[in-house]
C-alpha positions as CSV (number, residue, x, y, z in Angstrom):
1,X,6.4,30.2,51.7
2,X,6.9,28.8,47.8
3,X,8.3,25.5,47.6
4,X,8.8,23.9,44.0
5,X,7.2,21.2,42.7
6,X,7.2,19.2,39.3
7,X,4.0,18.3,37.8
8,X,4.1,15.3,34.7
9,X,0.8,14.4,32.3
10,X,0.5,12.0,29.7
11,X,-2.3,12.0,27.0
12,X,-3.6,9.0,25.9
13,X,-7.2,8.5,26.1
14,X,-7.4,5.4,27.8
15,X,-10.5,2.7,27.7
16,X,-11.0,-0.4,30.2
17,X,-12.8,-2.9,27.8
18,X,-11.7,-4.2,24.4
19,X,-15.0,-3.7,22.9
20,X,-14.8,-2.5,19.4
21,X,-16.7,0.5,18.2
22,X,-17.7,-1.6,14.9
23,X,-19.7,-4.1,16.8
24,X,-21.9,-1.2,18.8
25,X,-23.3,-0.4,15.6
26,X,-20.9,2.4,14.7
27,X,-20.1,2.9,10.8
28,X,-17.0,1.2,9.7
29,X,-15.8,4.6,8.7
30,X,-16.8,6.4,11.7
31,X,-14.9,3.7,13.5
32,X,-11.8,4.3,11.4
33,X,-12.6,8.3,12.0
34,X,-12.3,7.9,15.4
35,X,-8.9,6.0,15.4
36,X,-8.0,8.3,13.4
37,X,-9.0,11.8,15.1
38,X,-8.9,11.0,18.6
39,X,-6.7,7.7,19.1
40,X,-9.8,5.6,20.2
41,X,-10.3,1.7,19.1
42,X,-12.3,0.6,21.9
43,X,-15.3,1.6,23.5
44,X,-15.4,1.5,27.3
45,X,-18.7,-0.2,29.3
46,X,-20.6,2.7,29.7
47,X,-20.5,3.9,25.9
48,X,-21.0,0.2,24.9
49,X,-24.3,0.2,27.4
50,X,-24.9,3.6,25.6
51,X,-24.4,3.0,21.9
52,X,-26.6,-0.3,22.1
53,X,-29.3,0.9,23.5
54,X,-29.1,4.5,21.3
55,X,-28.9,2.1,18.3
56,X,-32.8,1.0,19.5
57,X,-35.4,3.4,18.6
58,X,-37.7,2.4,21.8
59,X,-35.3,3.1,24.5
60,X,-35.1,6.2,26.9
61,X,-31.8,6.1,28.6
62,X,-30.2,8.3,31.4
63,X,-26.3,7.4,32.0
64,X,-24.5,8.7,35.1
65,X,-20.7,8.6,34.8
66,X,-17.8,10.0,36.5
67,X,-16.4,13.0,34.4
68,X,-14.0,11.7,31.6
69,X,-15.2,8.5,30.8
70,X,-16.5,9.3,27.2
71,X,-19.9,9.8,27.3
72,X,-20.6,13.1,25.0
73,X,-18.0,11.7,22.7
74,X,-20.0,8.0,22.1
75,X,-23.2,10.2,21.9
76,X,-21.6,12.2,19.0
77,X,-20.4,9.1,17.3
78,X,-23.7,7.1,17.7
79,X,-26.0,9.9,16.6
80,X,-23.7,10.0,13.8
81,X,-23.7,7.0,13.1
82,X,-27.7,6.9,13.2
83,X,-27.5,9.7,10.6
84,X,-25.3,8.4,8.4
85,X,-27.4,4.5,8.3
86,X,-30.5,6.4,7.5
87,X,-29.1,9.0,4.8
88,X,-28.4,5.8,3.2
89,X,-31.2,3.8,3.5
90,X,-33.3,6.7,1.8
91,X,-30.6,6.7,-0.8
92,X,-31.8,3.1,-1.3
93,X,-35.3,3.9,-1.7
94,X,-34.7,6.4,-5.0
95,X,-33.9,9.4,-3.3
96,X,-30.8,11.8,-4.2
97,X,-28.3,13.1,-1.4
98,X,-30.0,16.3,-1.6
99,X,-33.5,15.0,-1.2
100,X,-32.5,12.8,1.2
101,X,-30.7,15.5,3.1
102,X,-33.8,17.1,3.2
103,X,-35.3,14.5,4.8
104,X,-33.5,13.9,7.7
105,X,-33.6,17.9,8.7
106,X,-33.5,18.0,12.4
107,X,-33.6,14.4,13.0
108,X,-31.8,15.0,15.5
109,X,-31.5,17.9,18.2
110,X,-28.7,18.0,21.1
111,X,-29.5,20.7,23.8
112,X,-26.3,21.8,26.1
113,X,-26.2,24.2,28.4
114,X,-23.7,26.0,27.1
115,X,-21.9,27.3,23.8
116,X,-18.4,25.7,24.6
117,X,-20.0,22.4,24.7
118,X,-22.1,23.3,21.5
119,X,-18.9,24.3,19.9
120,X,-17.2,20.9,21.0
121,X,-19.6,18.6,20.0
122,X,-20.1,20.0,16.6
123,X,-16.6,20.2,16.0
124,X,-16.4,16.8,16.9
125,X,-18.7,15.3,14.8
126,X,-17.3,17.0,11.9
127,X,-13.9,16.1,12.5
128,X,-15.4,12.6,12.0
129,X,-17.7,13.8,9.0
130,X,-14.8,15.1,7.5
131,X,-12.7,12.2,7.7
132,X,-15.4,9.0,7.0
133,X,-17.7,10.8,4.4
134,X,-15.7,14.3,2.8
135,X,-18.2,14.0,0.5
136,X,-21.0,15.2,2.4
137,X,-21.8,18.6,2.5
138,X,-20.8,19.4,6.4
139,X,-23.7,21.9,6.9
140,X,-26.3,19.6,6.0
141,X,-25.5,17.2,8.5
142,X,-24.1,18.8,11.6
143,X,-24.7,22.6,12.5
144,X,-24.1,24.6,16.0
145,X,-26.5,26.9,17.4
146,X,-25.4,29.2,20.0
147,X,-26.5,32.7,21.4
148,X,-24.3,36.1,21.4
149,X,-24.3,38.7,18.5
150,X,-21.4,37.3,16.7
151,X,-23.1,34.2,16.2
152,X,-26.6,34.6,15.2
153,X,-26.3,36.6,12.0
154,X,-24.0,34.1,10.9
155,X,-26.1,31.0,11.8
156,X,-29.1,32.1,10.7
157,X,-26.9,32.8,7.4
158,X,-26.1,29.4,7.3
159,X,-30.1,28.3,7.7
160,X,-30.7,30.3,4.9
161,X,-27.9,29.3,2.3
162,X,-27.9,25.4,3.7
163,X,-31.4,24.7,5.5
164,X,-31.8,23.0,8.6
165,X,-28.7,20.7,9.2
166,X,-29.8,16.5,9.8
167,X,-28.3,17.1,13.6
168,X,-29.2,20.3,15.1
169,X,-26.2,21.3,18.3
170,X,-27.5,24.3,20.0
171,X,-27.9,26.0,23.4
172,X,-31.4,26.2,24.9
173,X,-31.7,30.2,24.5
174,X,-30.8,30.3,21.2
175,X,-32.8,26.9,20.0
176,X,-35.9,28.8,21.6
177,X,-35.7,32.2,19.6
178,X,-35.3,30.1,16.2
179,X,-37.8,27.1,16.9
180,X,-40.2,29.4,19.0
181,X,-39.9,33.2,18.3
182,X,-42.2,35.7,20.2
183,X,-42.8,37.7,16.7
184,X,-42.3,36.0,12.8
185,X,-41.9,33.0,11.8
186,X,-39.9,29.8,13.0
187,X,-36.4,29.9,11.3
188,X,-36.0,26.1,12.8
189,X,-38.7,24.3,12.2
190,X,-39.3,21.5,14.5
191,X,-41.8,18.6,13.8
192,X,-43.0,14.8,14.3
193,X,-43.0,12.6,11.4
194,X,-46.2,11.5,10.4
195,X,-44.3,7.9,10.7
196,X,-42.6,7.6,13.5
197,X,-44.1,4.9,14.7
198,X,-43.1,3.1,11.8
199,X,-39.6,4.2,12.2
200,X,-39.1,3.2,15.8
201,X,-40.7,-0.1,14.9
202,X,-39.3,-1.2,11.2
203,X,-35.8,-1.0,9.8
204,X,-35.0,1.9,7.5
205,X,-36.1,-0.4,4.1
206,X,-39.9,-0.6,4.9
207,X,-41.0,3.1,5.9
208,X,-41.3,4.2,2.3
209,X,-43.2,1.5,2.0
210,X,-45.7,2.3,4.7
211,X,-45.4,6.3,3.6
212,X,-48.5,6.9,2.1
213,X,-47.1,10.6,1.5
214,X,-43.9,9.8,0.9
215,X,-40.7,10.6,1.8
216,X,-41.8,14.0,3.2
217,X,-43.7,12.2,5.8
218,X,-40.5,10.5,7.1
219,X,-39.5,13.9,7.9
220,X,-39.3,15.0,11.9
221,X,-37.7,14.8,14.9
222,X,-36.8,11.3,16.3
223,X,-33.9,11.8,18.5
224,X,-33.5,14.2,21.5
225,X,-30.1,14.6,23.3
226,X,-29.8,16.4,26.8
227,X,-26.2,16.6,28.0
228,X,-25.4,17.7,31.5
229,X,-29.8,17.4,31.8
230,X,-29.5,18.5,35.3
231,X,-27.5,21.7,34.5
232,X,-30.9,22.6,32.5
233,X,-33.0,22.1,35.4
234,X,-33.8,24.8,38.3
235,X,-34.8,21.9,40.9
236,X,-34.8,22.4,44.1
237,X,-32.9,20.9,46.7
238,X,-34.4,18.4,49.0
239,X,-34.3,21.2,51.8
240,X,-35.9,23.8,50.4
241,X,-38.8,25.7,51.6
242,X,-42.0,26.0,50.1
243,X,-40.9,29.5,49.1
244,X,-38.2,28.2,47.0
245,X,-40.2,25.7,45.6
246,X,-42.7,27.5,44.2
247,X,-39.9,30.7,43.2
248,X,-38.2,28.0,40.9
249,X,-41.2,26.4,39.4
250,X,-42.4,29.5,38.3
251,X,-39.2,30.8,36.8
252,X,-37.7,27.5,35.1
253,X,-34.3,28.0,33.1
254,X,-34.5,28.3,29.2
255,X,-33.8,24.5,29.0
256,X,-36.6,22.9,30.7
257,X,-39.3,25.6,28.8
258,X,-37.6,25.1,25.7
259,X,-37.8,20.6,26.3
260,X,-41.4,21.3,27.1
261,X,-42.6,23.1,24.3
262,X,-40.6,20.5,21.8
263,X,-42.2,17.7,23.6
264,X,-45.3,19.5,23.5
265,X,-45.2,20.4,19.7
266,X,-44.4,16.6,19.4
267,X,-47.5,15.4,21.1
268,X,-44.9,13.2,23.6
269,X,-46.3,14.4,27.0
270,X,-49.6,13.7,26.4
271,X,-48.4,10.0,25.7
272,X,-46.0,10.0,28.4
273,X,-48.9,10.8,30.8
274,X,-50.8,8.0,29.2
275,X,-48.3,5.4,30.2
276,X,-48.1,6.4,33.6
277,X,-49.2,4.1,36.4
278,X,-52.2,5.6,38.2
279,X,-51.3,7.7,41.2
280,X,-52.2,5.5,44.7
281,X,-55.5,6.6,46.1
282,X,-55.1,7.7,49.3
283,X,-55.8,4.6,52.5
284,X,-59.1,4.0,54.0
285,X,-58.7,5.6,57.5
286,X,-60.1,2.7,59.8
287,X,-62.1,3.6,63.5
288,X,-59.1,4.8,65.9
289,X,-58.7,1.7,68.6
290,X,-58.2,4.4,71.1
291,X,-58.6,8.1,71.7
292,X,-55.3,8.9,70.7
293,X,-56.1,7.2,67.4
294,X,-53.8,4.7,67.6
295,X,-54.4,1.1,65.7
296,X,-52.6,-1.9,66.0
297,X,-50.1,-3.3,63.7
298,X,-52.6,-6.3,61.7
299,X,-55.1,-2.7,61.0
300,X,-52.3,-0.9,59.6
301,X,-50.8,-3.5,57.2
302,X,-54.7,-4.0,56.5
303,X,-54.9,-0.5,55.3
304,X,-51.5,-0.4,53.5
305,X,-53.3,-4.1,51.4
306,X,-56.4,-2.0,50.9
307,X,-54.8,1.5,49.6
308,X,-52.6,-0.6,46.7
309,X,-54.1,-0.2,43.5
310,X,-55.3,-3.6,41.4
311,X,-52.9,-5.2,38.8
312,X,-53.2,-3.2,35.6
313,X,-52.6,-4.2,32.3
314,X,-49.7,-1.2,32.4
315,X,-46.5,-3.5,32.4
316,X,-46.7,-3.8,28.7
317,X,-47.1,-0.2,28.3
318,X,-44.8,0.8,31.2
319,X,-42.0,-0.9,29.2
320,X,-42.6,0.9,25.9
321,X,-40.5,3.7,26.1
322,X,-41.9,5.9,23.4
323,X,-41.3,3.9,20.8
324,X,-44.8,5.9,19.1
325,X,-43.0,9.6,20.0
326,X,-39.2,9.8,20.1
327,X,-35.8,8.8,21.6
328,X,-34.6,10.8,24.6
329,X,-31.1,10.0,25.6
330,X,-30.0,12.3,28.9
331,X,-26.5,12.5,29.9
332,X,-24.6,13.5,33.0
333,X,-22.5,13.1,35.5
334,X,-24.4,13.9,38.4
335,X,-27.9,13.5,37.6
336,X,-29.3,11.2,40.5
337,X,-32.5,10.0,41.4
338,X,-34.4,12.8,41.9
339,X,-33.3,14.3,38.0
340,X,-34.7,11.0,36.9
341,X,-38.3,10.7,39.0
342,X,-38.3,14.9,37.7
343,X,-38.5,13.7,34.4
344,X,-40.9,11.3,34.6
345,X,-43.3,13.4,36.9
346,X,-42.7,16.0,34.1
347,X,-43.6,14.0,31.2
348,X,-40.0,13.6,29.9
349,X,-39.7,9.8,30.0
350,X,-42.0,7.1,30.9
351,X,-41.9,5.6,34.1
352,X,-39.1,2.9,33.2
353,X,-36.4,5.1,31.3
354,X,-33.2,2.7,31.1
355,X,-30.5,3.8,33.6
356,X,-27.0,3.6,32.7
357,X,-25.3,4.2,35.8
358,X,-21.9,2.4,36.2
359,X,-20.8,4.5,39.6
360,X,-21.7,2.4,42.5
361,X,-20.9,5.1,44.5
362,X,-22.5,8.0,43.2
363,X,-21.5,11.4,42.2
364,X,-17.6,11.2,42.1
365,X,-14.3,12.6,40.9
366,X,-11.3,10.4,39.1
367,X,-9.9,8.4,41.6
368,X,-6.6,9.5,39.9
369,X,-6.9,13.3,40.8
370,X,-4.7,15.4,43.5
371,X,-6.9,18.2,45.4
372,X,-5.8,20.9,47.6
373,X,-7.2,23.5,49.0
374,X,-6.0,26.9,49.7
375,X,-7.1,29.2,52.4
376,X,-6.4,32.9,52.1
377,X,-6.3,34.3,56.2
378,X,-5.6,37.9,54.6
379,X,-3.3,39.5,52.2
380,X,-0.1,37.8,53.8
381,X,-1.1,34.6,55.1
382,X,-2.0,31.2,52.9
383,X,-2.7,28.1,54.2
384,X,-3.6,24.7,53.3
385,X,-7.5,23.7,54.7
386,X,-7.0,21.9,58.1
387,X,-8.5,18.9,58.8
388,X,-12.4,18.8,61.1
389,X,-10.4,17.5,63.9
390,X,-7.4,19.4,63.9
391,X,-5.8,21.3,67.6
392,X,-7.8,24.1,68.8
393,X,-4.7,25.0,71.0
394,X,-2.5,25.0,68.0
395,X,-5.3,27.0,65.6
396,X,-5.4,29.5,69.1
397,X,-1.7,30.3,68.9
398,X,-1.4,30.7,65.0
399,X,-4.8,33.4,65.0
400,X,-2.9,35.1,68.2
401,X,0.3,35.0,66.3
402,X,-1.0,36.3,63.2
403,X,-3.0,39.0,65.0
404,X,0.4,40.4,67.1
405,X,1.1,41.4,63.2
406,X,0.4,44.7,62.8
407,X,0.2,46.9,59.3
408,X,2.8,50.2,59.8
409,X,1.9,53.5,58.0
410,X,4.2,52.8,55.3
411,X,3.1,49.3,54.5
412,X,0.6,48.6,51.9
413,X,-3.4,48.4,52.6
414,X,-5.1,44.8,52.6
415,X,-5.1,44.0,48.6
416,X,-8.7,43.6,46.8
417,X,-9.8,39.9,46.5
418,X,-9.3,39.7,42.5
419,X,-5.9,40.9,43.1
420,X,-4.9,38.3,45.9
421,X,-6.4,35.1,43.7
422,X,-4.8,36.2,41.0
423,X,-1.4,36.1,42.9
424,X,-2.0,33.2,44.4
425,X,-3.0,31.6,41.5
426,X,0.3,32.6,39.7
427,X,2.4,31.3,42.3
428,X,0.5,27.5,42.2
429,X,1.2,28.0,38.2
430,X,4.8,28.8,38.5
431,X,5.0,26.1,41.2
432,X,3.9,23.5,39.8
433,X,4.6,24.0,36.7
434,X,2.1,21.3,35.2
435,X,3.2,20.1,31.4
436,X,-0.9,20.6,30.3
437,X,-2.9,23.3,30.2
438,X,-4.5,25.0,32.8
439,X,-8.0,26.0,33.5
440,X,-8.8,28.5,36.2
441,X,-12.4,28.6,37.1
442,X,-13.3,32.0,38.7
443,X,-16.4,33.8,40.5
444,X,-19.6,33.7,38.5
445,X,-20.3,37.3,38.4
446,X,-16.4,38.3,37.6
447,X,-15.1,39.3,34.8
448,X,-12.9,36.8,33.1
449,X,-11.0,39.7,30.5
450,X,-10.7,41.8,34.0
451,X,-9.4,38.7,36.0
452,X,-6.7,38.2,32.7
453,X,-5.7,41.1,32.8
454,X,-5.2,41.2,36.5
455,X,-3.3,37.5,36.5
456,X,-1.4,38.9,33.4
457,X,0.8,41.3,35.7
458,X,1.8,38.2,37.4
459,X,3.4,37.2,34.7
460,X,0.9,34.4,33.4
461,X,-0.9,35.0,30.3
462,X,-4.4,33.7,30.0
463,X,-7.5,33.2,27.8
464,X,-11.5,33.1,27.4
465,X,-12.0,29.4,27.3
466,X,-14.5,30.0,24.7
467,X,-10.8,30.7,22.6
468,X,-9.8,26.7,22.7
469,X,-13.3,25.9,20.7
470,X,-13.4,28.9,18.3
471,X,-10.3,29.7,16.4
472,X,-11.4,32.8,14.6
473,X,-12.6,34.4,18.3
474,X,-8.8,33.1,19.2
475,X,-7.2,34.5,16.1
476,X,-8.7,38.0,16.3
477,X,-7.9,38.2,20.6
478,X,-4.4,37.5,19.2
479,X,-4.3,39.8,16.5
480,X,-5.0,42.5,19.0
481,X,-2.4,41.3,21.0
482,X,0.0,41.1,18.6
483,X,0.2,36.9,19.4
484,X,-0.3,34.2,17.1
485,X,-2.9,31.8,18.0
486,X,-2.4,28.2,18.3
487,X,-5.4,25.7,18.4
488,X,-4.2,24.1,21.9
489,X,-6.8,21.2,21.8
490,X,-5.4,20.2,17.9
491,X,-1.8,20.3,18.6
492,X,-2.1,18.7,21.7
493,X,-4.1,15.6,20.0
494,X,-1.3,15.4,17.5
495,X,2.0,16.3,18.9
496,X,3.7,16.1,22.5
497,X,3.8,18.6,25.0
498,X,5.1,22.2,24.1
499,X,7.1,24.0,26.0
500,X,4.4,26.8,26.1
501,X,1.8,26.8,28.3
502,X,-1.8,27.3,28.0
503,X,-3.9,28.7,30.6
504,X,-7.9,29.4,29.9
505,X,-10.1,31.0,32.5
506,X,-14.3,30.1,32.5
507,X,-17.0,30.5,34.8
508,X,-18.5,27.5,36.5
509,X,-21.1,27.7,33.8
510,X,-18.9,27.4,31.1
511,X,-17.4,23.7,33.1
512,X,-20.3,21.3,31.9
513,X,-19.3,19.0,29.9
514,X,-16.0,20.6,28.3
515,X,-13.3,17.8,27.3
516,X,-9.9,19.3,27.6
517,X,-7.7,15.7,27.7
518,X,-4.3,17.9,27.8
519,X,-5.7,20.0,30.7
520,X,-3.3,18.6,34.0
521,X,-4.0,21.5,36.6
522,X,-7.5,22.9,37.0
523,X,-7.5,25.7,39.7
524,X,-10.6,26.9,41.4
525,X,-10.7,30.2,42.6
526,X,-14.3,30.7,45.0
527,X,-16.2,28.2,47.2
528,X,-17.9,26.1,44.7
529,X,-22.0,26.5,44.8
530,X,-22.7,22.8,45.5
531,X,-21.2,19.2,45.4
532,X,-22.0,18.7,42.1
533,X,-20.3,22.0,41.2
534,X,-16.8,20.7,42.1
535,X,-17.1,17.4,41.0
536,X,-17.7,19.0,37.4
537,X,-15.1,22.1,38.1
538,X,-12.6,19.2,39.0
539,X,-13.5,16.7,36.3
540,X,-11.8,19.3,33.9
541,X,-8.8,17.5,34.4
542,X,-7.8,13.7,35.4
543,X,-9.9,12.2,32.4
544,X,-9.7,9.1,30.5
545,X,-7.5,7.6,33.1
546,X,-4.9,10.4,33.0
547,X,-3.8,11.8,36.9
548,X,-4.8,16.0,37.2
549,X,-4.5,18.0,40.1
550,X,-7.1,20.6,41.4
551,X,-6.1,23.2,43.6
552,X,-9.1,25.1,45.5
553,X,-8.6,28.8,46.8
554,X,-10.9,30.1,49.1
555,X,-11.4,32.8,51.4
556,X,-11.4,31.8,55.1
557,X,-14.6,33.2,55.3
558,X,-17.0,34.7,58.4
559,X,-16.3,32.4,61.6
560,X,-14.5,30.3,58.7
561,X,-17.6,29.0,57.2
562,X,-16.1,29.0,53.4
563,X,-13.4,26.4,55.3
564,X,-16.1,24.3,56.8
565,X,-18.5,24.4,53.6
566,X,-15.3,22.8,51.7
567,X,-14.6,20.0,54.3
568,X,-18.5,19.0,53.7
569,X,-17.7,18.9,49.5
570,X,-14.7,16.9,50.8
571,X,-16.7,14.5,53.0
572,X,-19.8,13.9,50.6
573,X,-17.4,13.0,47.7
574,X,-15.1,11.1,49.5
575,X,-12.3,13.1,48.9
576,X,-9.1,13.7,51.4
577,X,-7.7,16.7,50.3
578,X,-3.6,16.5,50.1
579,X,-1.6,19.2,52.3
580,X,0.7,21.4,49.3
581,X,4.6,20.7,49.6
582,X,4.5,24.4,48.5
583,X,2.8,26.1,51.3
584,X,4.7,26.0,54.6
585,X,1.8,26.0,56.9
């Protein structure tokens, strides 16, 4: 049934332009951190569109890319970058690195929608910290803020010793019960400067001359970061019933209640809402020419004249994108058009945010990834998915020759579904034997320490992805193992392969976002929810030009709808799934 097949990965992160990160507006030493840390020397068109327009205080931008191209990374580096220019420009003005430190507290705040990420970026930006300016205390200028009881003591711990950090990383949750507790007072204090406007409008050298106050009006936040925006949203989809509708606008995620009471604490909705256009009245109805109320074609273009509304002296306005509240930068890979009108309906940005969207062909996956897909008939029989227009004659005889199979007393009872992925999954492991790590995605509502344990009597040993970000959660996993624990995502930035092999499991919530350049095989155990779901389950792997492979294992399903839902994922991405060498039907 197992046939054996070689898998190779190299990893280099790989860039299309020759753009250098010094002439973006990146600190020389940021530049030389990168080159350093993560092997980069040029920026690729997306995070040059990015960092130019993050390096202007009045622009709003959403970017769309493909997973893997390097957007969360250039939004680190810029916002770093921002941070670093303006702790030194209040260093200019008379101000000490502690007082200018105090200063930039919660400058700026980056809300993901989940703690992996949070981990990530903030390990990223102080891997870059470290390197460019060691002589800045770390938890003044970058801290992580992420929910679950081993965390919180510790952070708040951290708030207490250090203060707020200059660029606050947190998850929505958690970023809610510090800035906005039900009971006590705010541990995170979130603000406007009193100058903003000046900020967005003068370089760094003339607000202390326009502070009246001081430096302590300077204080505030001026930049707001929303990566994977759309995983924070609960909108519904353009099918939905009114039902729906109205169940998930009354019962918004932790994300969008936590951006709208920032916004709202920053006075930036009410100004949002004073930019917008005003809404079209509704057309003059004109005398029906008959009784069916019919009109002719000049009355209705008449109408349509009469209904537009007058030239306004908005187009000024409209192109002022909050340069008198904040900067909101939102980043994914599959926010489309109906993310963006969301958030200018809702107040988020003005009506003409700048869109960075270099996928002329919408929500995507790597062109360089493999995908198969799996289909479990029962606890014997795995196929690959057949094609829409395959033989109904030859799909007739192989369902009549797998149902002439029957189960004798003696033979085992159909195996439970955890146990039959996690054998399958063991067998695409030892099969194709990628060189990278692997990430298995599984079920939601499943247990990822159950599933390990399960996939461990397979013979492959496996992780909490949350491991590959935090070392000491790692270390003491390990320790009760009686293993040793090696940061994968270090060594493999600094050395070749290993002969070892690293497999993490995650939810699909846990996918947004993560950057895992070794990862070569990503395996997907359950029908993904939606399209954007696989495209950010499969974007795990294949990035920065590298090839991946994604192998999909579903359940045939009731009347096989599980096979048909993934032919439609297939179709709306554009994907034609490869048949397995390993898999004899």
């Amino acid at each position: 049934m197992w046939r054996r097949c070689a898998l190779v990965v190299t990893r280099r992160r790989v860039y299309s332009t020759q753009v250098g990160f010094g002439a973006l507006g990146v600190d020389s030493r940021v530049v030389s951190a990168l080159e350093t840390e993560f092997g980069i020397t040029a920026a690729s068109a997306m995070q040059a569109q990015l960092l130019r327009a993050t390096d202007t205080a009045t622009n709003n931008v959403l970017v769309r890319q493909h997973t893997g191209s390097g957007k969360t990374l250039a939004v680190a580096a810029g916002m770093l970058s921002l941070a670093l220019r303006e702790h030194d420009a209040l260093r200019s003005l008379g101000l000490d690195e502690a007082s200018a430190l105090a200063v930039q507290q919660a400058n700026t705040v980056v809300v993901v929608p989940n703690r992996e990420l949070a981990f990530q970026i903030e390990g990223w930006i102080s891997r870059l910290l470290a390197v460019a300016y060691p002589q800045l205390p770390r938890a003044r200028v970058v801290g992580r803020f992420v929910s679950g009881a081993p965390y919180e003591a510790q952070q708040r711990g951290v708030l207490r010793r250090h203060g707020v950090p200059a660029i606050v990383v947190g998850t929505p949750r958690c970023l809610l019960e510090l800035a906005y507790p039900e009971e006590g007072a705010a541990v995170l204090a979130l603000r406007a400067p009193e100058l903003l406007q000046v900020m967005a409008e003068k370089p760094p050298a003339e607000w202390a001359a326009c502070a009246g106050e001081g430096a302590e009006a300077l204080r505030g936040v001026r930049r707001l970061v929303l990566d994977e925006v759309d995983g924070m949203l609960r909108l519904p989809n353009r099918h939905a019933t009114e039902r729906q509708k109205q169940l998930r606008k009354d019962k918004p995620k932790p994300g969008q209640v936590f951006v709208d009471r920032l916004l709202a604490t920053l006075h930036v909705t009410d100004i949002a809402k004073a930019l917008r256009p005003p809404p079209t009245p509704a057309p003059t109805p004109l005398p029906a020419s008959n009784a069916r109320g019919w009109q002719k074609a000049a009355d209705r273009e008449l109408a349509r004249r009469s209904s537009a509304p007058a030239a306004a002296p908005r187009q000024q306005q409209a192109n002022i994108v909050s340069g008198h509240s904040l900067q909101i930068v939102a980043v994914s890979a599959t926010a489309n058009k109906d993310v963006r009108n969301w958030m200018v309906h809702r107040g988020w940005m003005t009506a003409r945010p700048l869109m960075i969207d270099n996928d002329d062909a919408g929500v995507g996956v790597p062109a360089q990834t493999t995908h198969h897909c799996l289909v479990i008939e029962n606890d014997r029989a795995i196929r690959n998915l057949r094609p829409r227009d395959s033989s109904r004659a030859e799909a007739d005889a192989l369902k009549e020759e797998e149902s002439s199979i029957e189960l004798s007393p003696t033979e085992p009872q159909p195996l439970p579904m955890m146990e039959q992925m996690a054998e399958v999954a063991a067998n695409v492991i030892h099969e194709l034997r990628p060189r990278g790590s692997v990430v298995i995605f599984t079920r939601s509502d499943a247990s990822t320490a159950q599933f390990g344990r399960v996939l461990e009597a397979h013979g492959v040993v496996a992780r909490d992805i949350m491991t590959r970000f935090d070392e000491e959660l790692g270390q003491q996993i390990d320790a009760a193992k009686g293993k040793t624990f090696v940061d994968a995502q270090e060594k493999y930035a600094t050395k070749p392969a290993a002969p070892e092999l690293h497999v993490f499991l995650a939810t699909e919530e846990a996918a947004r976002g993560l950057d895992l350049p070794d990862a070569s095989l990503v395996l997907i155990l359950d029908i993904p929810k939606s399209v954007a779901s696989y495209a950010h389950l499969a974007g795990r792997t294949a990035r920065f030009g590298q090839p991946g492979t994604v192998v999909t294992v579903v359940p045939v399903g009731r009347l096989g709808w599980f096979e048909s839902k993934m032919r439609g994922i297939y179709a709306a991405l554009n994907i034609t799934p490869k048949k397995a060498d390993f898999i004899q039907h």
